[in-house]
N, C-alpha and C positions, 0 to 999 in steps of 0.2 A: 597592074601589079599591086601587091597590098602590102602594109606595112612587114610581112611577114616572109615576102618574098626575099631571100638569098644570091648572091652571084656565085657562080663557080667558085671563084678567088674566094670567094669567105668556108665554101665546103671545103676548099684542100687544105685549109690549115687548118681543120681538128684533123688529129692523128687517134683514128681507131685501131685498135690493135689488140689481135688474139692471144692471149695465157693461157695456162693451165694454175688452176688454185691446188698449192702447196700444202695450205696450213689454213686453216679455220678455228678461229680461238672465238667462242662468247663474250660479247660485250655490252655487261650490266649497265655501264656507266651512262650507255646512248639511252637519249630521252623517248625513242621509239626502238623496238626490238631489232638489233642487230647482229651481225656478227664481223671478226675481222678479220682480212683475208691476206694471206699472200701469195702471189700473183708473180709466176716466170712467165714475162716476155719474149724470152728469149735473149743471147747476146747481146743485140743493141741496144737495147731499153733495159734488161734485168728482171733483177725480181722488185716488184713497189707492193706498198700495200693499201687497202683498201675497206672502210666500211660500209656494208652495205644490208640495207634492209630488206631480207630474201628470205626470214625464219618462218614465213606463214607455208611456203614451198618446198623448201629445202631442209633435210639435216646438215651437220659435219659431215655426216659418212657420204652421204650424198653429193655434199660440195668437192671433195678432194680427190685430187685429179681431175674434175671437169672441167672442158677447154668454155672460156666464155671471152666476149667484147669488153672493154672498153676504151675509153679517150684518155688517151697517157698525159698530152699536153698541156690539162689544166695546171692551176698552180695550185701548190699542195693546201690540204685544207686540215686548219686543227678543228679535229670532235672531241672534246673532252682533252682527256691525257693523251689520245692517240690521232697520227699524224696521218691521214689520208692522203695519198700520194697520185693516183688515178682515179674516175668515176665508171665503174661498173653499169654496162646496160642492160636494162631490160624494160618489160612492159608492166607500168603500172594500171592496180586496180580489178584485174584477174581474180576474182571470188577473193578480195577483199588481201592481197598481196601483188608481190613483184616476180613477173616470171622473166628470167634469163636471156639475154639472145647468146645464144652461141652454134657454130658452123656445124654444120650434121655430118660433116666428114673428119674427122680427125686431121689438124696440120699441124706444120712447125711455128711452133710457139715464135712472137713479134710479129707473122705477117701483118701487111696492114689494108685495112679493108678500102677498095680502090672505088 
């Protein structure tokens, strides 16, 4: 086993969790191109928000309504003026940006990914 290896116990307590992105606002202020999201969890998590660096991909128009992951459990993170609340997944480095993971079937927004 290598330093990299993980136990169970350490996978279950990040809490991934599906949204749907509300609202996509532009954010000049990030030192790499961003924008800032918010994000329905559903009931028991809400809505948080979220900056993420997704513009090489994505529009607005494109981001709103789409269901995507991420780890709701971290602790909030200040960027600039604005207050990051969960980290958004995807795959970095895809022709030179960040590509999305989110579930190919449409579900209710907070499940959590098992």
């Amino acid at each position: 086993m290598g330093n990299n290896t993980i136990t169970w116990n350490d996978f279950e307590k990040v809490d991934i969790r599906v949204g749907t992105i509300l609202e996509v606002n532009d954010f000049p202020e990030a030192r790499k191109p961003a924008f800032q999201l918010q994000i329905d969890f559903g009931e028991e998590i809400g809505i948080r928000k979220s900056s993420a660096q997704i513009t090489t991909h994505y529009t607005k128009e494109e981001l709103k309504g789409k269901q995507i992951m991420a780890v709701v459990n971290f602790p909030r993170k200040q960027i600039g003026k604005f207050m990051s609340e969960c980290l958004v997944l995807g795959l970095d480095g895809h022709e030179g940006g960040v590509v999305l993971l989110s579930p190919d079937i449409q579900v209710k927004n907070g499940m959590k990914m098992t």
